[in-house]
VOBA-1610 file (N, C-alpha, C; in pm, whole numbers, padded with zeros to 5 digits, always signed):
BEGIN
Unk-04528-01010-08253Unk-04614-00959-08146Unk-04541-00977-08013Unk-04536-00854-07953Unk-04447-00903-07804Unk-04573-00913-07715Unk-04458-01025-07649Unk-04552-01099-07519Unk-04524-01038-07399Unk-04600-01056-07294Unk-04529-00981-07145Unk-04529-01082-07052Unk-04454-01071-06922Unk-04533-01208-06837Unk-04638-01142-06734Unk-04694-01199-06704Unk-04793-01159-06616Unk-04727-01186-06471Unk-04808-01033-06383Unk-04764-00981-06263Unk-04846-01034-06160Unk-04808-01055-06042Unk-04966-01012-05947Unk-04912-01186-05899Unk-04823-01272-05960Unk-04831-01423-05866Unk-04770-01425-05767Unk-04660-01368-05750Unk-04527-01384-05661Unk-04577-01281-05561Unk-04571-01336-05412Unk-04603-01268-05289Unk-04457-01204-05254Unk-04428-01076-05194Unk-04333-00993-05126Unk-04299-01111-05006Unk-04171-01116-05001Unk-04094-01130-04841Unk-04151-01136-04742Unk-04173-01001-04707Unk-04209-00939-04612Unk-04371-00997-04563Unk-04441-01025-04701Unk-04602-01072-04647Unk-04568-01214-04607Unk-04470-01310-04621Unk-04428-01444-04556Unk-04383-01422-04433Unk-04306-01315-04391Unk-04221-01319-04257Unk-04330-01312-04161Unk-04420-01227-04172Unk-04567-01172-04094Unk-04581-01208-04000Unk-04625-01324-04077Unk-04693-01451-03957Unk-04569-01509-03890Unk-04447-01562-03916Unk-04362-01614-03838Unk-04324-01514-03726Unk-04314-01332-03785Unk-04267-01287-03645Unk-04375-01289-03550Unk-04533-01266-03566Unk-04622-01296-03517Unk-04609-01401-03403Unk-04557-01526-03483Unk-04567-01644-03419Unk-04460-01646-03296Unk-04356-01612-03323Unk-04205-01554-03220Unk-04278-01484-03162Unk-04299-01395-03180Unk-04301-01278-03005Unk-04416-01353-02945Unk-04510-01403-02985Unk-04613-01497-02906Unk-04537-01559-02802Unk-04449-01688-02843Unk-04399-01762-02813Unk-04313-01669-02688Unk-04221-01562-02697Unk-04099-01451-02597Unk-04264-01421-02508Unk-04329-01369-02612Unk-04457-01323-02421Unk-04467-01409-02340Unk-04503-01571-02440Unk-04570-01675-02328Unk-04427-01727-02241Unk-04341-01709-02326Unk-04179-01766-02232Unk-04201-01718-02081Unk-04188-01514-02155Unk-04168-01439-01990Unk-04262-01444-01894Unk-04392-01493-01976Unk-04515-01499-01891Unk-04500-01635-01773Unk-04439-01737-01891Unk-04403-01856-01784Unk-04298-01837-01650Unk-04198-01780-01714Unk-04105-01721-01596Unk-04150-01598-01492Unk-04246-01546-01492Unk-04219-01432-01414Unk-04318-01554-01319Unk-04441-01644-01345Unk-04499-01716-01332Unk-04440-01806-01216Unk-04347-01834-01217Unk-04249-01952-01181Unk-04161-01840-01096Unk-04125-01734-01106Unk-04029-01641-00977Unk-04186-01603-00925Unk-04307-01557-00945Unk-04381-01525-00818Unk-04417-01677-00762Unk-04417-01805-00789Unk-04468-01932-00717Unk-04360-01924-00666Unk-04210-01869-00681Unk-04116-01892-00574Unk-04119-01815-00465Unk-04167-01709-00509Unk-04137-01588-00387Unk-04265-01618-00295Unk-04354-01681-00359Unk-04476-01710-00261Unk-04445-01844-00180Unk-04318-01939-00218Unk-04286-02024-00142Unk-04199-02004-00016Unk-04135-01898-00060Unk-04039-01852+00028Unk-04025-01754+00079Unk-04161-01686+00096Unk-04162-01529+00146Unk-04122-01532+00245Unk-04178-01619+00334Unk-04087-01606+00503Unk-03985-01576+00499Unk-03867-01701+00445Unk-03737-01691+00424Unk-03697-01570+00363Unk-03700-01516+00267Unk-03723-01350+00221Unk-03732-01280+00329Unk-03822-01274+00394Unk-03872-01176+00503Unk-03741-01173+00634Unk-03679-01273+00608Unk-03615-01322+00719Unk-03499-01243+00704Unk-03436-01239+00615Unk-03306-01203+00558Unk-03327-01058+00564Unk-03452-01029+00519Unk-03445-00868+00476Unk-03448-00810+00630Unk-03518-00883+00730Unk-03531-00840+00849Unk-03395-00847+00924Unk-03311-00922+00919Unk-03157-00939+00981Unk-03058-00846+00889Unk-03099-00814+00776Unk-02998-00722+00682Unk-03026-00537+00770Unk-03181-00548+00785Unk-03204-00394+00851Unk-03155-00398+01062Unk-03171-00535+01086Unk-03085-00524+01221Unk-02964-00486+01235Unk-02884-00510+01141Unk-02757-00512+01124Unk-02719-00431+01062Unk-02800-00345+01007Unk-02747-00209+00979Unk-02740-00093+01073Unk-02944-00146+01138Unk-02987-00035+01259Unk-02871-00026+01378Unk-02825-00162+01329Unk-02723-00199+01504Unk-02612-00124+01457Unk-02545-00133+01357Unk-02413-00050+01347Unk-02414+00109+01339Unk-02547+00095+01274Unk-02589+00255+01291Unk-02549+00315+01486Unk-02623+00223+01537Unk-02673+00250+01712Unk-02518+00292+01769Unk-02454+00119+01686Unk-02330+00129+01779Unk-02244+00257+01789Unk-02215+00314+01619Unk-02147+00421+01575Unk-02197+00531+01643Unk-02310+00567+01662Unk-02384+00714+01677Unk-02369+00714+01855Unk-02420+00592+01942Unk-02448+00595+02074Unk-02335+00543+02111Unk-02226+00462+02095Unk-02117+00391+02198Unk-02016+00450+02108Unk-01942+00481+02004Unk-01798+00500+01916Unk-01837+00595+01942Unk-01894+00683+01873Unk-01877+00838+01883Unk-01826+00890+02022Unk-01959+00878+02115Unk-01893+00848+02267Unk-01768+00842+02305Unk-01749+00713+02297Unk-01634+00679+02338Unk-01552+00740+02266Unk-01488+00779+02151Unk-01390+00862+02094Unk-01416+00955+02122Unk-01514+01055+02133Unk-01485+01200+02199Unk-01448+01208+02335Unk-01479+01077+02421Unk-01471+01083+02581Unk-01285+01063+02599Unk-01249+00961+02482Unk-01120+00943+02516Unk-01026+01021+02446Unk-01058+01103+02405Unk-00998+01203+02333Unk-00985+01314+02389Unk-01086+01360+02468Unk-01007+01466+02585Unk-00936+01406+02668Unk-00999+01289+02735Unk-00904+01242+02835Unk-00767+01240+02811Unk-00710+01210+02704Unk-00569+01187+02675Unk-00537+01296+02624Unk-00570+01459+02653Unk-00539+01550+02601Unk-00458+01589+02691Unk-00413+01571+02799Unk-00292+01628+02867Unk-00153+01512+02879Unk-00234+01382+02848Unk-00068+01281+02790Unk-00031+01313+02654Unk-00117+01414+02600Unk-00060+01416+02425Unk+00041+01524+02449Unk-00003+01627+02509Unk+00054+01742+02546Unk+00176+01719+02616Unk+00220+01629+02733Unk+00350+01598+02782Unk+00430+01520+02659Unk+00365+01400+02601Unk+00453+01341+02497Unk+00489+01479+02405Unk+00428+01574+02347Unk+00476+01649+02280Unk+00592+01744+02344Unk+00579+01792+02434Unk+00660+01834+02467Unk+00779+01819+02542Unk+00770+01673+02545Unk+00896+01578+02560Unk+01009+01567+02423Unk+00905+01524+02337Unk+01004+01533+02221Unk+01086+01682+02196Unk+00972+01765+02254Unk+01039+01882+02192Unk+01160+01963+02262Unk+01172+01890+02394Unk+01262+01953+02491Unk+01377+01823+02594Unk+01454+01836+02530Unk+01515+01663+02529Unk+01560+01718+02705Unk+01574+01814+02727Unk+01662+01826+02866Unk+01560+01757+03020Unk+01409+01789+02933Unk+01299+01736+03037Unk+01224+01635+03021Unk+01284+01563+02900Unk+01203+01440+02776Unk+01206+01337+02899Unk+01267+01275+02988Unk+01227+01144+03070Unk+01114+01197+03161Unk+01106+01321+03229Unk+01021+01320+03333Unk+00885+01360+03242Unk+00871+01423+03146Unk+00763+01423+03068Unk+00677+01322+03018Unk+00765+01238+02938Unk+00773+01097+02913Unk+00704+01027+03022Unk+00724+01037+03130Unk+00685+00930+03247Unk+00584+01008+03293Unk+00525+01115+03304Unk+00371+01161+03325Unk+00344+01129+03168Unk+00278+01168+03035Unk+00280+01121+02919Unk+00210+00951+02966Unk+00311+00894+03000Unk+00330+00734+03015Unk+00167+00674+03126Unk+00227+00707+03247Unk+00165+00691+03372Unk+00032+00794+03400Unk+00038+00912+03347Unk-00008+01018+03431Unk-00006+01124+03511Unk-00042+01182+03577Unk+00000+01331+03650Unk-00083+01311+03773Unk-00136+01188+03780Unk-00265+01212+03924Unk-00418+01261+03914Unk-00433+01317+03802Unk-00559+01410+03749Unk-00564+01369+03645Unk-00528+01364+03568Unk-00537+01332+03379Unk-00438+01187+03355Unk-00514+01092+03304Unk-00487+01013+03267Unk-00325+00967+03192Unk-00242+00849+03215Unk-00181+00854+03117Unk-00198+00734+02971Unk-00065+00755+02869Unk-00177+00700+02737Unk-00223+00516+02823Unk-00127+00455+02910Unk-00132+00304+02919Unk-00256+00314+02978Unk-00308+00395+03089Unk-00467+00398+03132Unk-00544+00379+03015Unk-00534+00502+02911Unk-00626+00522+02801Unk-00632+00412+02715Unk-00542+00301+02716Unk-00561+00189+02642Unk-00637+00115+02681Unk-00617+00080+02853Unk-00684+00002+02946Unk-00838+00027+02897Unk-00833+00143+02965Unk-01002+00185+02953Unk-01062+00204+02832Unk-00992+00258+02720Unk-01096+00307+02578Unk-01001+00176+02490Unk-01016+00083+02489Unk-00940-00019+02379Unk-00987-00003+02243Unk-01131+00028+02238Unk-01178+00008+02102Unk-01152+00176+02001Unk-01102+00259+02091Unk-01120+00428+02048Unk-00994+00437+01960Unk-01042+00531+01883Unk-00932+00585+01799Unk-00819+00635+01872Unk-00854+00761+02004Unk-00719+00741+02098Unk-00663+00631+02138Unk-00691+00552+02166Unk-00614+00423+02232Unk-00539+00379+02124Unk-00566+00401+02002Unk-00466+00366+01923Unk-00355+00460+01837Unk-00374+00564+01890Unk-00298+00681+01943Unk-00204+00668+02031Unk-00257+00646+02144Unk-00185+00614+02220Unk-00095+00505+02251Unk-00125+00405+02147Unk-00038+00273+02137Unk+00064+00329+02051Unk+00065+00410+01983Unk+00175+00407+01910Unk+00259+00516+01967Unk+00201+00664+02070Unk+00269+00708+02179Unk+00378+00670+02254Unk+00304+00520+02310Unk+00391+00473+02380Unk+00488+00368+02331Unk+00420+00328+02226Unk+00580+00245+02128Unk+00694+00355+02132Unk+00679+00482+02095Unk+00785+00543+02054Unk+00813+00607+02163Unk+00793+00634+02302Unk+00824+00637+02388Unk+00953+00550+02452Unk+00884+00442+02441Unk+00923+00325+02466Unk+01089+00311+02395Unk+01073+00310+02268Unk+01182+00337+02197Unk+01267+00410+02276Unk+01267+00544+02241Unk+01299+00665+02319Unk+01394+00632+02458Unk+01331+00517+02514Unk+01377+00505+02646Unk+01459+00352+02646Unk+01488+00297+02537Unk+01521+00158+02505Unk+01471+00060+02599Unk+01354+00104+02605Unk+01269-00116+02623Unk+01233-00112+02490Unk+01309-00186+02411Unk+01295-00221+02292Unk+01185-00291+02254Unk+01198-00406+02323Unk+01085-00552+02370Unk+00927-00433+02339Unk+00920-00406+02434Unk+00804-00339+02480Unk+00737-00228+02363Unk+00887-00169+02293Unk+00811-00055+02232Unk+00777-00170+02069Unk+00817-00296+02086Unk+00806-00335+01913Unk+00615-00415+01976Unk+00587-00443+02109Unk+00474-00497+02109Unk+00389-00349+02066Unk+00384-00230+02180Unk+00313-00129+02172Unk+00274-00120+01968Unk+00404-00108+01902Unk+00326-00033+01738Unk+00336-00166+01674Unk+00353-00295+01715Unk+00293-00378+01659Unk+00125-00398+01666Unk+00068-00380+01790Unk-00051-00316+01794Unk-00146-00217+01712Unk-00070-00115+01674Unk-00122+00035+01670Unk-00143-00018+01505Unk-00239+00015+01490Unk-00332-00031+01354Unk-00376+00181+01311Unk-00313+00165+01166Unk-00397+00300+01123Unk-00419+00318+00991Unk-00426+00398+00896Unk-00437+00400+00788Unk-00367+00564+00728Unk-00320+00618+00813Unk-00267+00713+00828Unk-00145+00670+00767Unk-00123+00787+00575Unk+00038+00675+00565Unk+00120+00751+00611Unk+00172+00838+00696Unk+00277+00897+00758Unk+00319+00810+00886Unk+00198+00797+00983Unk+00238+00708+01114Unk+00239+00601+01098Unk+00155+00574+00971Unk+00155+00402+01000Unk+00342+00365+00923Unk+00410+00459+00824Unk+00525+00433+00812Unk+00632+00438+00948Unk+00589+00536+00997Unk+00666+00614+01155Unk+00644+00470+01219Unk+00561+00426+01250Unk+00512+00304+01317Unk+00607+00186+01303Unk+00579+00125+01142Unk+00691+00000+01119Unk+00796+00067+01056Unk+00864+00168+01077Unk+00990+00233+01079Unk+01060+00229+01218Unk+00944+00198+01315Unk+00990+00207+01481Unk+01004+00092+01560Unk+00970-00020+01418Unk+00966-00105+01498Unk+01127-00190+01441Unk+01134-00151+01299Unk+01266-00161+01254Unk+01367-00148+01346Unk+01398-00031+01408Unk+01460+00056+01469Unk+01507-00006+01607Unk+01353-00063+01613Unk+01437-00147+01800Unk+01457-00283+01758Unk+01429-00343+01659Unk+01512-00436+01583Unk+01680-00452+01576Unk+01649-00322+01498Unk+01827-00271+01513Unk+01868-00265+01628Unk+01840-00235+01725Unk+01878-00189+01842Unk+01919-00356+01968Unk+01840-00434+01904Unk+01850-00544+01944Unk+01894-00642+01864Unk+01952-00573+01796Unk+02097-00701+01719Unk+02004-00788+01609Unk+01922-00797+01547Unk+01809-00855+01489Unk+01804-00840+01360Unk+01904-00819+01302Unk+01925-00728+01182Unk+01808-00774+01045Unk+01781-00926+01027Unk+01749-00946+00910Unk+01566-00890+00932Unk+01540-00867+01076Unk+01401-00832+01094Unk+01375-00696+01090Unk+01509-00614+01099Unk+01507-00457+01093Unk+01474-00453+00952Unk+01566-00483+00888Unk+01566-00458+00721Unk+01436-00518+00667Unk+01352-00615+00766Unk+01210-00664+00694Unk+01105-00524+00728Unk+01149-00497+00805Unk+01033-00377+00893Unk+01085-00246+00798Unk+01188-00222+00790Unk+01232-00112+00709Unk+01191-00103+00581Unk+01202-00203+00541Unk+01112-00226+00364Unk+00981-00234+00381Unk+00915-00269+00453Unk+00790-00233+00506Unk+00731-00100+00491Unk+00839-00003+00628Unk+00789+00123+00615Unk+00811+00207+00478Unk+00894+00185+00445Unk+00947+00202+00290Unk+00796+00230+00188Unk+00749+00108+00208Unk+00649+00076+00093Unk+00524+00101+00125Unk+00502+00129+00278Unk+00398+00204+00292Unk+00305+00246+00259Unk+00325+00370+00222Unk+00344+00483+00144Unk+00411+00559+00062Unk+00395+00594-00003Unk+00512+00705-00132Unk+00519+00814-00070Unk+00583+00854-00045Unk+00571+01021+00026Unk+00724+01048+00090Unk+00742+01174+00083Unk+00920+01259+00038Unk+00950+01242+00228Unk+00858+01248+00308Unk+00893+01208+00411Unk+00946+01073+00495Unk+00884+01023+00468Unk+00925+00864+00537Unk+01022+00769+00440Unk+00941+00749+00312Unk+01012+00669+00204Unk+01180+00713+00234Unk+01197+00880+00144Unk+01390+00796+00193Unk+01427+00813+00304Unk+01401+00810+00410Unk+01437+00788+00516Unk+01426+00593+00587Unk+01350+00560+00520Unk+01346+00399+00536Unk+01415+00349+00430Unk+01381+00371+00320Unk+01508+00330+00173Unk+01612+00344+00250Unk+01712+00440+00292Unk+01842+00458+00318Unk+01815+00385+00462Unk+01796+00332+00585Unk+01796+00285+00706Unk+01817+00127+00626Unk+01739+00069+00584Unk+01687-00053+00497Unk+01819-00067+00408Unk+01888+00015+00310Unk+01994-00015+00254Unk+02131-00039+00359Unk+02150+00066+00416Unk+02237-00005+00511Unk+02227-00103+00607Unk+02146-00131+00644Unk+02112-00272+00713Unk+02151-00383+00603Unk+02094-00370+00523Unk+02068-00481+00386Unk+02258-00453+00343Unk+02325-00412+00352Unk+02511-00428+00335Unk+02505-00462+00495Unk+02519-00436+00580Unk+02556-00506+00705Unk+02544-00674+00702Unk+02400-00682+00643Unk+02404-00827+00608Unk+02433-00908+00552Unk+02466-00872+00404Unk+02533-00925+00307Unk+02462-00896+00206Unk+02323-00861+00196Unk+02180-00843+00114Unk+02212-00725+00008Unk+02354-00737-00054Unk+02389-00649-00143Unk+02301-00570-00272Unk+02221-00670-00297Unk+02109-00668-00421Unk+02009-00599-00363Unk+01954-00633-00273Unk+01848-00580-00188Unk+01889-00392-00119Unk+02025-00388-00096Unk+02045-00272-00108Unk+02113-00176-00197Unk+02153-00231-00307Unk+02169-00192-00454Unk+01997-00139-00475Unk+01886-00215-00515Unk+01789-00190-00527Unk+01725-00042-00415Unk+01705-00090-00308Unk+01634+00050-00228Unk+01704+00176-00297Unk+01849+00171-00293Unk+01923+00303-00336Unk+01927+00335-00467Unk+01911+00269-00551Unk+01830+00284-00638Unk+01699+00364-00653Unk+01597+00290-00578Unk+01496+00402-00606Unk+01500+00475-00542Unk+01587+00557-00450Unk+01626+00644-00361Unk+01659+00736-00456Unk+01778+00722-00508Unk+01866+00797-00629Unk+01746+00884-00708Unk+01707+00779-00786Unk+01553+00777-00886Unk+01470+00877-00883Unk+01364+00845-00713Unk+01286+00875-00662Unk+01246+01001-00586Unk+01380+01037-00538Unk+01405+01091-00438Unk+01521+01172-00398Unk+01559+01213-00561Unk+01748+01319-00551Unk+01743+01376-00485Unk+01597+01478-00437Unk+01635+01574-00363Unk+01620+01590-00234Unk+01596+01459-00152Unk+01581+01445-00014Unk+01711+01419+00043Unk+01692+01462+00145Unk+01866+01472+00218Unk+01913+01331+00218Unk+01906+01211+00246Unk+01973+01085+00257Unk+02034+01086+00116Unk+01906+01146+00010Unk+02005+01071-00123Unk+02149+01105-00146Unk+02212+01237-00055Unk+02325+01263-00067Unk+02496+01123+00004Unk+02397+01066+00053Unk+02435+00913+00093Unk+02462+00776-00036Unk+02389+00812-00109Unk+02372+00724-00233Unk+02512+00672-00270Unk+02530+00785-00348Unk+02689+00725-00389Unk+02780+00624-00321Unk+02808+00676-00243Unk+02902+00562-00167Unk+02867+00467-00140Unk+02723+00456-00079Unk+02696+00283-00021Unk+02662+00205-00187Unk+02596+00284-00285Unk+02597+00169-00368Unk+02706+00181-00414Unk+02800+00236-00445Unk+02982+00166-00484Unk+02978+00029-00390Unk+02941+00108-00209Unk+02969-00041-00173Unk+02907-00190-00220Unk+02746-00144-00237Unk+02638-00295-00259Unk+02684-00354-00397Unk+02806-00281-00528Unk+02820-00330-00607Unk+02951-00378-00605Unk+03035-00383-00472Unk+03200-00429-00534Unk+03143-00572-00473
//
């Protein structure tokens, strides 16, 4: 006679877990319930302080807002015409070397009527011209060898512009050189160098920077620039310079 076992004793898994997940998420509600509990008794302790912060975070926005919209704007459009007839002599100083000092020196000073850039510094210090104009008159300055004078002017001149701001500590290299200073040219030259990446300035400071760097002895240092000159930059006119100076930076 076959026997069977009988069914129906043994409870499913799942009817044991029931109650335990039951019992868990109880426990996660009453947790978050305790915590959110405990951040509003804080925020009710410290609402002032809250209030305080949030109120100095919107001053200090409203204020930079004010400053930008009512005094910068201003002032950069005011000093930006003003120095529209020293931009105009500096330009056309560079462009006409036979009249470049007397240009230069209205540019510089002024014309009697229109400002020149050293006024525009005086008066607009905080304007985007004025720092225009600092670097105007660095390379002016250059131009006319007060060396001294033109390395304070674009030591000044702050930009983000990577063409001038290379032109800038490329100019200041330059009256470095000019003043016998050599290991500070070749610091300023690697400077302008690194700037920026761009087919304009780069080999033109690589190659200034390598020969300085053999004048000094800094053979490695100008093995390297001409290097990434070579590399970087075959088809810019200095690289036709390459060859020879690194024969020299390697004997």
């Amino acid at each position: 006679m076959a026997t069977y076992k009988k069914r129906g004793g043994k409870i499913k898994s799942g009817q044991q877990q029931a109650p335990e997940q039951d019992s868990v998420t109880a426990e996660v509600f009453t947790s978050l319930d305790s915590s959110a509990g405990r951040a509003e008794a804080w925020v009710a302790r410290n609402q002032n302080y809250i209030l305080v912060i949030i109120g100095s975070i919107v001053v200090v926005v409203l204020g930079y807002l004010a400053y930008t919209n009512f005094v910068l704007k201003p002032l950069n459009d005011e000093s930006t015409n003003a120095m529209a007839q020293a931009q105009a002599y500096f330009k056309e100083g560079m462009e006409d070397p036979t009249l470049q000092d007397s240009l230069f020196t209205l540019a510089l000073e002024g014309d009697g009527v229109a400002p020149g850039f050293v006024e525009i510094i005086e008066n607009y210090g905080s304007s985007d011209a004025s720092q225009l104009a600092r670097y105007n008159t660095g390379m002016i300055s250059l131009q006319q060898g007060n060396y001294d004078q033109a390395i304070s002017y674009l030591d000044d001149f702050s930009t983000s512009d990577p063409i001038l701001g290379a032109l800038a500590l490329g100019g200041i290299g330059d009256a470095f050189a000019e003043l016998n200073q050599m290991e500070d040219a070749l610091d300023y030259y690697q400077k302008a160098a690194s700037f920026s990446e761009n087919d304009l300035t780069t080999p033109r400071f690589l190659l200034k920077g390598a020969q300085v760097a053999l004048a000094v002895g800094e053979n490695n240092k100008a093995a390297n620039m001409l290097g990434k000159l070579k590399a970087d930059y075959a088809s810019a006119p200095e690289a036709a310079k390459v060859a020879v100076l690194l024969a020299q930076a390697q004997n």
